[in-house]
C-alpha atoms as one frame of an Amber mdcrd trajectory, in Angstrom:
protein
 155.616 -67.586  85.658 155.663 -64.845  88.290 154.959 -62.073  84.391 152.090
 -64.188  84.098 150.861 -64.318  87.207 150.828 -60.793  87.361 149.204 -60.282
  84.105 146.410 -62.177  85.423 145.936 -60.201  88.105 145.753 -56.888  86.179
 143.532 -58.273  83.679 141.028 -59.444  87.063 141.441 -55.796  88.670 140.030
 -54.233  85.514 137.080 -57.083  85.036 136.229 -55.843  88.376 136.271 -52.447
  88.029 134.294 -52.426  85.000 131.953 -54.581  86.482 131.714 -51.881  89.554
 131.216 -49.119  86.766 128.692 -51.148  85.150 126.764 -51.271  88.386 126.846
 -47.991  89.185 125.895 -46.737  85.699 122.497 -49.323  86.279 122.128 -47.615
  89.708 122.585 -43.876  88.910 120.431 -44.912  85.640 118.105 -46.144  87.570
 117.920 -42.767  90.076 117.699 -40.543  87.344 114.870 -42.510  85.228 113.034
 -44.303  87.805 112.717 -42.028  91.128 110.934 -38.863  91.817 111.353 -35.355
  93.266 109.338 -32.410  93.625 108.836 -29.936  90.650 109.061 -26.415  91.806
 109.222 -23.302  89.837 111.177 -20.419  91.576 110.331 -17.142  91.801 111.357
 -14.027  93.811 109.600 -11.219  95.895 109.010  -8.717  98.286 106.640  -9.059
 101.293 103.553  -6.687 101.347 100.744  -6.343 103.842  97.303  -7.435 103.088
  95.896  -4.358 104.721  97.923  -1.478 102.436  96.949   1.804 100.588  98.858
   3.938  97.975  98.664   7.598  98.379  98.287   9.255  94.764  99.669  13.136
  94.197  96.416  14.908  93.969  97.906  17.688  91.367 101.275  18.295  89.852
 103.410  20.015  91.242 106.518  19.897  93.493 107.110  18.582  96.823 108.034
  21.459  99.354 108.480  19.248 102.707 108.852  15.734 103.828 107.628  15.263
 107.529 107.991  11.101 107.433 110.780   8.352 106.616 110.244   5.024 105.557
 109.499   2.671 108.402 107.767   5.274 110.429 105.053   4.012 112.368 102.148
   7.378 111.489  98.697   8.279 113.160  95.801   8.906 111.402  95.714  12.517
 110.122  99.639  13.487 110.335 101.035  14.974 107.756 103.224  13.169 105.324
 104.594  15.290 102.955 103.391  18.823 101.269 102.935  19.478  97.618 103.327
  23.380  95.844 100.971  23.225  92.891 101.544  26.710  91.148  98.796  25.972
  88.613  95.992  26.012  91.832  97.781  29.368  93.615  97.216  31.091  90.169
  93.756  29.824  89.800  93.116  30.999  93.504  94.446  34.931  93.318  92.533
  34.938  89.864  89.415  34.128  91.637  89.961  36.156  94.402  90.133  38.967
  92.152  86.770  38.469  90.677  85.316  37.925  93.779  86.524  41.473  94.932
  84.903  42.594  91.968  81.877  40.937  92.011  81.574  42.493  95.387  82.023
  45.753  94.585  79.189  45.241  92.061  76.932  43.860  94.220  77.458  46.927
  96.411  77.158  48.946  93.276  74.103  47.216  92.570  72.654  47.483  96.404
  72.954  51.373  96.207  70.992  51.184  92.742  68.052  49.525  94.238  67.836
  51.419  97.436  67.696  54.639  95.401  64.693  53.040  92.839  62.922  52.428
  95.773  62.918  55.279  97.428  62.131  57.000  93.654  61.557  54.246  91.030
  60.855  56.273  88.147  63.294  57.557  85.339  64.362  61.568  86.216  62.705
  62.447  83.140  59.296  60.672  84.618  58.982  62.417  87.670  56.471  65.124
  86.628  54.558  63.400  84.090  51.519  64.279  86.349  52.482  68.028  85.823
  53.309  67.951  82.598  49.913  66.522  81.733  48.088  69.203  83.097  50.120
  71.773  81.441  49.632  69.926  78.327  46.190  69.516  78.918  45.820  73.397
  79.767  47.594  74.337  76.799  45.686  72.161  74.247  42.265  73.812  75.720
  43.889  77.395  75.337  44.753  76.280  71.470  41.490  74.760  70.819  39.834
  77.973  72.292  42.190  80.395  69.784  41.425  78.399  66.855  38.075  78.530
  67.608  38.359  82.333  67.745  40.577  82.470  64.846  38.204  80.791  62.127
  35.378  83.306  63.106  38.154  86.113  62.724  39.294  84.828  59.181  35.868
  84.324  57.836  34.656  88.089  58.845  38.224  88.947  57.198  39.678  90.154
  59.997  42.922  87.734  59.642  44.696  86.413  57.226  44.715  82.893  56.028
  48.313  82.490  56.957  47.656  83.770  60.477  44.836  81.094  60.422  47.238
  77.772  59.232  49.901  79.310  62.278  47.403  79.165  64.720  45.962  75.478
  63.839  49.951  74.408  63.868  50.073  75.469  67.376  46.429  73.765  68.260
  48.050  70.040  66.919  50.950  70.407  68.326  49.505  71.125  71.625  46.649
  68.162  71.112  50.226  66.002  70.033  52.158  66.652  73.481  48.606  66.283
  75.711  48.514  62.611  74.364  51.762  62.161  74.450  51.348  62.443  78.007
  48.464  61.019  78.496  49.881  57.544  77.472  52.837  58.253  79.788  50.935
  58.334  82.630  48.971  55.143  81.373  52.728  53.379  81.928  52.939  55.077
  85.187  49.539  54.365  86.003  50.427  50.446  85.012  53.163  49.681  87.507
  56.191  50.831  85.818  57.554  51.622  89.036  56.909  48.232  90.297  58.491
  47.004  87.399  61.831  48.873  87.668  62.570  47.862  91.217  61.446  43.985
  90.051  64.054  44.530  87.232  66.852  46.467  89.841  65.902  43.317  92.412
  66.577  41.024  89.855  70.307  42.690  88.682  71.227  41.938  93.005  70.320
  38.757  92.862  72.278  37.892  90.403  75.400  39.961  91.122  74.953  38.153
  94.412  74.388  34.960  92.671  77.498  35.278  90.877  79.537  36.419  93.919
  78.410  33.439  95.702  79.646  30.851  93.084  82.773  32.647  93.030  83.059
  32.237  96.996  82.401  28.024  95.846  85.130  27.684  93.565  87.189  29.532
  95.525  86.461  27.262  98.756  87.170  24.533  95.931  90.414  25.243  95.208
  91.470  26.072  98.671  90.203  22.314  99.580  92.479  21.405  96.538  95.142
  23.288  98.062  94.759  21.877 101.612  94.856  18.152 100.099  97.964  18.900
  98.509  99.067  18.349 102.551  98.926  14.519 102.283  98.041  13.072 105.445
  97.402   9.435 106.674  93.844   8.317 105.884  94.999   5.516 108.122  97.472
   4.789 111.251 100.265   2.193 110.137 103.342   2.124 108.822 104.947   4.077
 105.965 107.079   1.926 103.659 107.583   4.703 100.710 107.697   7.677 100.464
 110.222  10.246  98.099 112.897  11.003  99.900 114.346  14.061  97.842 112.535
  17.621  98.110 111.952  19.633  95.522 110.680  16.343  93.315 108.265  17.457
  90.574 105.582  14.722  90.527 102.308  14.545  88.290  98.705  14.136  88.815
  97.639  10.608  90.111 101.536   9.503  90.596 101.882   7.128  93.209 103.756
   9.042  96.619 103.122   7.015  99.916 102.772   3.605 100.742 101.272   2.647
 103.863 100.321  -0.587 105.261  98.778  -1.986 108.665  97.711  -5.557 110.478
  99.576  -8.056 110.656  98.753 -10.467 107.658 101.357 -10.659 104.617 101.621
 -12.120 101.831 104.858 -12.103  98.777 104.510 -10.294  95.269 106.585 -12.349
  93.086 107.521 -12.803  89.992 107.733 -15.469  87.782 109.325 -15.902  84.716
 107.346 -16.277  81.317 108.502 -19.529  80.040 107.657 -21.100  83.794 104.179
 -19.155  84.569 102.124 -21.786  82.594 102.464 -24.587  85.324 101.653 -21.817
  88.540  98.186 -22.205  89.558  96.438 -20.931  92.815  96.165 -23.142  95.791
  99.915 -24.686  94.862 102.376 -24.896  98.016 105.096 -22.909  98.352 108.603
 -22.894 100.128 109.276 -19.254 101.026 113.578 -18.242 102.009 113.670 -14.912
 103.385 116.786 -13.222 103.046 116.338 -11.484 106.134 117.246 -15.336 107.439
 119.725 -18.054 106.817 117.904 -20.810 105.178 119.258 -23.718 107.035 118.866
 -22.376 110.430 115.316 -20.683 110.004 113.782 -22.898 107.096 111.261 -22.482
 104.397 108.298 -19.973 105.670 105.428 -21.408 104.547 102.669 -20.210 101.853
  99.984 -21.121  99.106  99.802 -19.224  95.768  96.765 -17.387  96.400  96.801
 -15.778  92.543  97.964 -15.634  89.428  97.698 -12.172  87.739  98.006 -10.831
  84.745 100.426  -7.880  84.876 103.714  -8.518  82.952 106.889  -6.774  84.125
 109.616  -6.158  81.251 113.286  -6.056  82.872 116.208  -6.626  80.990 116.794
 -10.315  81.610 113.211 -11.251  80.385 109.842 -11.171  81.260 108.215 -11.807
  84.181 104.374 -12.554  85.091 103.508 -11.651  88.899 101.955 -13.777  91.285
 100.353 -13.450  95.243 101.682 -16.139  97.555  99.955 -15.899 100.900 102.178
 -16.608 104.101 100.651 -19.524 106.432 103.677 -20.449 108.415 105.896 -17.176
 110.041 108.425 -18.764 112.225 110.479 -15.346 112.442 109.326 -11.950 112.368
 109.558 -10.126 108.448 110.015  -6.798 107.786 107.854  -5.514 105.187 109.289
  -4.819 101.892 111.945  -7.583 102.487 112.602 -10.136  99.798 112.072 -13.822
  99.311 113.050 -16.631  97.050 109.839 -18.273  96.369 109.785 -22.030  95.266
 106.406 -23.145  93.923 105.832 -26.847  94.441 103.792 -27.353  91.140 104.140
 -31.822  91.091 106.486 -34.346  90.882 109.155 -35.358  88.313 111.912 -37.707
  87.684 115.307 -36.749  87.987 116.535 -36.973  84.855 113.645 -34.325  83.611
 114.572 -32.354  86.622 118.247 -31.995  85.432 117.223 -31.277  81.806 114.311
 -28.870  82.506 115.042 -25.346  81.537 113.007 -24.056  84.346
C-alpha cells in the first residue's frame, strides 16, 4: 500500500511539473512571438564640432617646428606648425639670380639710352653733313677735269687711256656724292628719333622683365610665408602631427580645428545594417567618457546618411551624422560613442534572430 501510495505521488509531481513547463513554454512563446521592442541598429563614433576646419599642407615638404598640442585652445593668427619646402627655396635663389641680372641689364640698358640721346646717331653717321660736301666738292672738281680732258684728247694732246682714267675718277666721285646724299635723306627723316624710340623701347622692356621677376619672386615668398600655418580661426586644435621632421605632401590634411559649442557624432555603420538608417531617426547616444547607467543615453537624431564607405578589416562600414539634442554632461571633442539608432519596432523573437 504505502509503494503505491508513493508511486502515485511521483507520477502527480511530474503531471505537475510538466504542466508548469507547458505553461511557461505558452508564456515565453507568447513573449517572443506576440510582444514588441524597439529595433535599433548600433553604430559607433567620435564627436566633432559643427563649426570645424581642416588645415591642408600648402606644398610638400617637411615639418621643421610644432608650436601647438592637441587640445590647445589657439588665437586667430598663431602659428601652428612650420613647413621647409626645398622645392620653393630653390625656385626663390633661382629667381633672385635673374633678377640681379635683369638689373644689371636694365642699368646696362639705362646707360645706352642716355648716351643715344645725348648723340643718337651711329659713329660712322656723325659727319655725313661733311662728308657730303666733300663729296659734293669733289664730284664738281671731276666733272670740271673731264670736261677739260675731252677737249685735251680731241686736239690730241692726251691719250685715250688718260681720258677713260679720268672719267673713272668723275663716276666714282658722282657714286660717293649720292651715296651721301641719300644718307642724309635718313638723317634728314628722323633716324635719330628713331634710334632713341628703339633704345626707349629695349628699357622698357628690360624693366618690364625685371618687374615680373620682382612678382614671382614676391609669389613664392608668399608661398614660403604660408608654409607658417597659422589659425584662420580662434578655437581649439584637436590634430595636429606630433613628430618633427614628418615629410607631408601637397593638399595633405595637418590641423584640425574646431569652435562653438554645437556637436554632433560621425559614425559608422555597418553595410549589411545601413539600408534601414534614414535621417530624422532617434538615437540613444553612450559616451564612453560616462558610465551608462549613471549618466544615460545623450540624446540625438540622424541628421544624414552619406555616402563615403570606410574599408577596415572586420568589414565595411557606411558613415552617418547624428546630431546631439540632449547633453546632460560635458564631451570632449574627439571622444567616442556607441550610437543606437532607433529605426521601428519588432518582436522578440526577430530581435533574437536578426543578424544586425
Amino acid at each position: 500500500m504505502i509503494k503505491k501510495k508513493t508511486m502515485r505521488n511521483r507520477l502527480r509531481m511530474l503531471a505537475l511539473m510538466t504542466l508548469c513547463a507547458l505553461c511557461l513554454v505558452m508564456v515565453g512563446a507568447s513573449i517572443t512571438f506576440l510582444l514588441y521592442m524597439k529595433d535599433t541598429v548600433r553604430a559607433t563614433g567620435i564627436v566633432k564640432s559643427v563649426d570645424n576646419l581642416e588645415i591642408p599642407s600648402p606644398t610638400d615638404g617637411v615639418i621643421t617646428l610644432i608650436r601647438k598640442r592637441q587640445g590647445d585652445k589657439v588665437a586667430k593668427g598663431e602659428v601652428l606648425l612650420e613647413i621647409r619646402s626645398d622645392d620653393y627655396q630653390r625656385e626663390s635663389l633661382d629667381v633672385k639670380r635673374r633678377i640681379a641680372e635683369a638689373k644689371a641689364e636694365a642699368k646696362v640698358s639705362e646707360c645706352k639710352l642716355d648716351l643715344i640721346r645725348r648723340n643718337p646717331l651711329p659713329e660712322k653717321l656723325w659727319y655725313v653733313k661733311l662728308e657730303k660736301s666733300l663729296n659734293e666738292a669733289r664730284k664738281s672738281k671731276s666733272e670740271s677735269d673731264l670736261a677739260r680732258a675731252e677737249k685735251l684728247f680731241k686736239n690730241g694732246i692726251i691719250s685715250e687711256k688718260s681720258l677713260r682714267q679720268i672719267e673713272i675718277d668723275c663716276a666714282k666721285a658722282r657714286s660717293d656724292y649720292a651715296k651721301s646724299l641719300r644718307v642724309c635723306a635718313l638723317v634728314d627723316a628722323g633716324i635719330a628719333e628713331s634710334i632713341i624710340k628703339m633704345a626707349e623701347s629695349d628699357l622698357n622692356l628690360k624693366k618690364t622683365k625685371l618687374e615680373n621677376l620682382r612678382g614671382t619672386l614676391e609669389e613664392l615668398n608668399d608661398k614660403i610665408a604660408a608654409c607658417r600655418l597659422k589659425a584662420p580661426h580662434s578655437g581649439v586644435v584637436v590634430a595636429i602631427p606630433e613628430t618633427i621632421g614628418r615629410t607631408v605632401e601637397k593638399n595633405d590634411t595637418l590641423v584640425a580645428l574646431v569652435w562653438g559649442k554645437s556637436k554632433f557624432i560621425r559614425a559608422e555603420v555597418r553595410e549589411n545594417a545601413i539600408q534601414d538608417v534614414r535621417a530624422g531617426q532617434r538615437a540613444l547616444c553612450y559616451s564612453a567618457l560616462y558610465d551608462k547607467y549613471r549618466t544615460g543615453a545623450f540624446g540625438g537624431v540622424v541628421e544624414r546618411v552619406l555616402s563615403k564607405v570606410v574599408d577596415k578589416p572586420n568589414g565595411r562600414f557606411y558613415e552617418i551624422d547624428v546630431k546631439l539634442i540632449e547633453e546632460p554632461k560635458e564631451l570632449r571633442l574627439g571622444s567616442t560613442f556607441d550610437v543606437q539608432i532607433v529605426t521601428g519596432r519588432k518582436t522578440i523573437f526577430h530581435a533574437l534572430t536578426d543578424n544586425h
